[in-house]
C-alpha positions in Angstrom: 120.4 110.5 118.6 118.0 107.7 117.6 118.7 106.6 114.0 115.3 105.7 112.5 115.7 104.1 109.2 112.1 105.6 107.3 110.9 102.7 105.4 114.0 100.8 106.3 116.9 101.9 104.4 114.7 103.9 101.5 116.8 106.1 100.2 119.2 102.7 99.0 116.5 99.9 99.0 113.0 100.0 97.6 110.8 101.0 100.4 108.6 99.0 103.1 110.5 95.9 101.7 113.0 93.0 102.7 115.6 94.7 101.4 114.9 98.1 103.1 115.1 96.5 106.4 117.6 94.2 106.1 119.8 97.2 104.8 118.9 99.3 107.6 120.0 96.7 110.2 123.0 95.9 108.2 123.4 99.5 108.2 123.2 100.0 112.4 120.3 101.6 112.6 118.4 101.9 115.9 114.6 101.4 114.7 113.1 100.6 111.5 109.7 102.7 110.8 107.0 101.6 108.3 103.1 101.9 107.3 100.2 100.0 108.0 97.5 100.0 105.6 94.8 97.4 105.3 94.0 95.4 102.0 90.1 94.9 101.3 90.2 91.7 102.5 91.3 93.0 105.9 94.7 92.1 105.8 97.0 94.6 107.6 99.9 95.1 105.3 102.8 97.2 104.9 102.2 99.8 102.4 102.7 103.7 102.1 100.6 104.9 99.4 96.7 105.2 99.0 97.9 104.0 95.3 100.5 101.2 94.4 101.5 103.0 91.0 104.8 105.0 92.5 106.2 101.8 94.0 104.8 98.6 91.9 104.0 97.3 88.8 100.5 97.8 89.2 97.8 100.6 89.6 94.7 102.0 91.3 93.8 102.2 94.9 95.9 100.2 97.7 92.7 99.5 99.3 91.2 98.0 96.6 93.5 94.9 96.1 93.2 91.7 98.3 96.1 90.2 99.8 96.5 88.1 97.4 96.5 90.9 94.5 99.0 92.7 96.7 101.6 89.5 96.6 101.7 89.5 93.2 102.8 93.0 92.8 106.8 94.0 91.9 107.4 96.8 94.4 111.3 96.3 93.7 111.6 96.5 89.7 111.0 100.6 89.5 113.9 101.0 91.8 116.6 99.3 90.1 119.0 97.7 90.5 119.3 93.9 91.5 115.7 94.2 94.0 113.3 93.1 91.5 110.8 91.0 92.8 110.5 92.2 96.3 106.9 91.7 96.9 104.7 93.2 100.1 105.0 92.4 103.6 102.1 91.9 106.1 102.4 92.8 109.5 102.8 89.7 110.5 105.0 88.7 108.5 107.0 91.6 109.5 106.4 90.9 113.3 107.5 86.9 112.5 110.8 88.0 111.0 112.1 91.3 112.1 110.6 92.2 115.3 113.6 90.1 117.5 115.2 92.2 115.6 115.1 95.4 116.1 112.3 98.3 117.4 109.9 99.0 115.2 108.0 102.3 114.7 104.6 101.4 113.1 102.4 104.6 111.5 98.7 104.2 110.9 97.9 105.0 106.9 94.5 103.4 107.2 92.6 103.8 110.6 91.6 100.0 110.6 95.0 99.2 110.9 94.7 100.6 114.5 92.9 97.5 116.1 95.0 94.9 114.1 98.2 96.1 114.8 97.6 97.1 118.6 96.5 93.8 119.3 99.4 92.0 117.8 102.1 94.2 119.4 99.9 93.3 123.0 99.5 89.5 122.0 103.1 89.3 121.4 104.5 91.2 124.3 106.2 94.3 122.0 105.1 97.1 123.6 108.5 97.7 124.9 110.2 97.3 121.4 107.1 99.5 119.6 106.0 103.4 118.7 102.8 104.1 117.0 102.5 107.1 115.1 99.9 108.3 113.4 99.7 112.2 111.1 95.9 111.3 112.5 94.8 111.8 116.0 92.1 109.7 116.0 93.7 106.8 115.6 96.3 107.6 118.0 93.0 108.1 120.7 91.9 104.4 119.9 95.1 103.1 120.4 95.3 104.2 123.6 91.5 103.3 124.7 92.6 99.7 123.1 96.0 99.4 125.6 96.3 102.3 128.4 99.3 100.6 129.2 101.7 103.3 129.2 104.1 101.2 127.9 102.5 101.8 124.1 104.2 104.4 123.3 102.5 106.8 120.6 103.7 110.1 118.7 102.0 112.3 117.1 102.9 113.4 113.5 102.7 116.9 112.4 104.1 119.3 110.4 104.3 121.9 112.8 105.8 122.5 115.8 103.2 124.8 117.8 102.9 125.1 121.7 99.3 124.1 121.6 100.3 120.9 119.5 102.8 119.9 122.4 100.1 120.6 125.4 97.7 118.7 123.1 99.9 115.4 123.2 100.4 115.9 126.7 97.0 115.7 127.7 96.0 112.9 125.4 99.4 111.3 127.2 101.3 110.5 124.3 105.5 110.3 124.6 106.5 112.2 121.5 106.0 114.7 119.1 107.0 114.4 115.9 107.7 117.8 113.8 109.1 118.5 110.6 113.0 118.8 110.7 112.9 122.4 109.4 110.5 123.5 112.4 113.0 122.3 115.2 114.6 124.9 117.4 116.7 124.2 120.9 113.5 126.7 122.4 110.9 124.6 121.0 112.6 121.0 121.8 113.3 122.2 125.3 109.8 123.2 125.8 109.0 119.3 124.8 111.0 117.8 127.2 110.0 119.9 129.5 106.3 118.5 129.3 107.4 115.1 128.9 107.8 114.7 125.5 110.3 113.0 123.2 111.1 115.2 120.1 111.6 113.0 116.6 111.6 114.7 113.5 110.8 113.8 109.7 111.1 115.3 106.6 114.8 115.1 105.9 115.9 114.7 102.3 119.7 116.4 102.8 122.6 116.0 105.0 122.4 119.8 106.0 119.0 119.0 108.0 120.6 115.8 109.7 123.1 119.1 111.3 120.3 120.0 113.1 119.2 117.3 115.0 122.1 117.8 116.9 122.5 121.3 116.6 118.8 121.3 118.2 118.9 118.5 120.8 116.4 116.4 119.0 116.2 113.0 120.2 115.7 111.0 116.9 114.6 111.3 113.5 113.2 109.2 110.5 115.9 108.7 107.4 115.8 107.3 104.1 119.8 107.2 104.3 120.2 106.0 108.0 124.2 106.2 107.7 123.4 109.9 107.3 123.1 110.1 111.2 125.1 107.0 111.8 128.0 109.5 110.2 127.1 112.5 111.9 127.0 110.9 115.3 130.8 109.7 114.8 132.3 112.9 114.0 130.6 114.8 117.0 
């Protein structure tokens, strides 16, 4: 069961930040997944929101700032704590200092972060320690017309689970699907793997949905609380 630490260690550190990740690989966590937007100055940075009000000091559209606008933001002091100050990363700042790491899952907020961040992960020879994933299929579609190398590994986001969705990602040869926690069922993950496809859930926001990744046979999920698995996966 891959323990994929959503936003690095969220649920304990403010999100998308330092902290988060170097929490989640404190923590043990197998990957560390985050969001790519892009500033209006073209920089791709690491950034959930189309806003910066829930998680800054600031306000208005992400897009809208410049890099440099985006540096001077507080994403840490609304969470509490001692994390005040944690300011945004860029990709490649993330790349620079976390991608020796551990794995990274990257998800595409803003379709210009597609080009960008495929590139890097080529230029710098992480395809094998990468997963792009997108709620979009679009960009998903570009990513793989940028590198066919079937080493990029991309996963569809959805909150479904339907057949149609899985033959879809086959064809478009993705390696996962990614489903809502509450839509997994042992049928519905076999039928996956059957076509191919990894199975990595979302959505989880209690300890009685972490019971059913293993109860279903999925083969990872994304965590605020990445010791929620961790634990789990010791007691079975």
């Amino acid at each position: 069961m891959r323990c994929i630490a959503h936003r690095g260690a969220s649920g304990y550190a403010p999100e998308n930040t330092r902290a988060a990740f170097d929490l989640a690989i404190a923590m043990g966590a197998d990957a560390i997944e985050t969001d790519v937007r892009v500033s209006v100055d073209g920089h791709p940075v690491l950034f959930h929101d189309g806003t910066v009000d829930r998680v800054s000091d600031g306000a208005g559209p992400t897009d809208d700032f410049t890099l440099d606008e985006l540096r001077r933001l507080d994403l840490g002091s609304w969470f509490g704590g001692d994390v005040a100050g944690q300011r945004v990363l860029t990709l490649d700042e993330a790349l620079a200092e976390y991608a020796a790491k551990i794995p990274f899952v990257w998800e595409i907020k803003d379709p210009r972060a597609t080009r960008p961040l495929v590139e890097r992960l080529v230029e710098r020879r992480l395809l094998d320690r990468a997963e792009v994933t997108s709620f979009w299929w679009y960009p998903l579609l570009e990513a793989k017309a940028l590198c066919p190398d079937p080493a990029l590994r991309l996963g569809f986001l959805t909150p479904g689970f339907e057949a149609d969705t899985v033959e879809r990602a086959v064809r478009r040869g993705f390696a996962q699907i990614c489903p809502h926690v509450d839509r997994l069922t042992a049928a519905r993950i076999g039928a996956a793997a059957a076509r191919g496809l990894e199975v990595r859930a979302w959505g989880i926001d209690g300890r009685h949905q972490v019971e059913r990744l293993f109860e279903t046979g999925a083969d990872g999920a994304t965590v605020n609380w990445p010791d929620w698995i961790i634990d789990a996966g010791a007691r079975l």
